[in-house]
N, C-alpha and C positions, 0 to 999 in steps of 0.2 A: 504494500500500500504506500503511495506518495501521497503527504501528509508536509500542502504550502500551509503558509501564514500571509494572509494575504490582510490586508486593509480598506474600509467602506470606497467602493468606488475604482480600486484594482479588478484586476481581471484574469483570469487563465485561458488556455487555448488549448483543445484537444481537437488536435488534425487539423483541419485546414480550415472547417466550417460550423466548428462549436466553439461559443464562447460561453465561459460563466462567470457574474460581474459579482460581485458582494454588494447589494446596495444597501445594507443594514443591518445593523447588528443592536440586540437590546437586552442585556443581560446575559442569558444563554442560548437563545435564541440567532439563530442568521437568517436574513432574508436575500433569497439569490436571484437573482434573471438568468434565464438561459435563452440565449439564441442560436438554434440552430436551423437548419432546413427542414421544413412540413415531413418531409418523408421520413423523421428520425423520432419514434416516441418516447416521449418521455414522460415516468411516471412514479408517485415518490413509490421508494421501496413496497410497502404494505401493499401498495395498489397493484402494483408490478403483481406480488408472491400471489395476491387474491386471483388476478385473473390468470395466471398459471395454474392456479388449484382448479378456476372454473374451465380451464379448456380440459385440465386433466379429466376430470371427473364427467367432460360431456362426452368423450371421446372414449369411452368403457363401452366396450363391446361394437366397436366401429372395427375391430381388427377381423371380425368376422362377417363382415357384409359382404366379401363376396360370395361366401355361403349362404348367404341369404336370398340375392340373387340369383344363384346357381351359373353356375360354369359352362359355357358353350365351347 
């Protein structure tokens, strides 16, 4: 893990087309901007884990459809 120290209104660069600014910081708390391009999602952690559990769990028993369909 890379682990900056960055400052309200600094910024980092990851690759060529993301940036993340610090625009605020309030006790323990940081509040970031990310700019990146549309086609890149972004989502906080929990959000992310949640919708991995929900494609998991939609996707049980998809490994058998083409049985279900039957095989020509």
């Amino acid at each position: 893990m890379l682990v900056l120290t960055r400052k309200t209104g600094e910024a980092i660069k990851i690759g060529d087309d993301i940036e993340i600014t610090i625009v605020s910081t309030n006790g323990d708390q940081v509040k970031l901007g990310i700019d990146a391009p549309k086609h890149v999602d972004i989502h906080r952690k929990e959000i992310y884990l949640s919708i991995q559990e929900e494609n998991e769990s939609a996707s049980v028993g998809v490994a058998d459809v083409f049985n279900l369909l039957g095989k020509k």
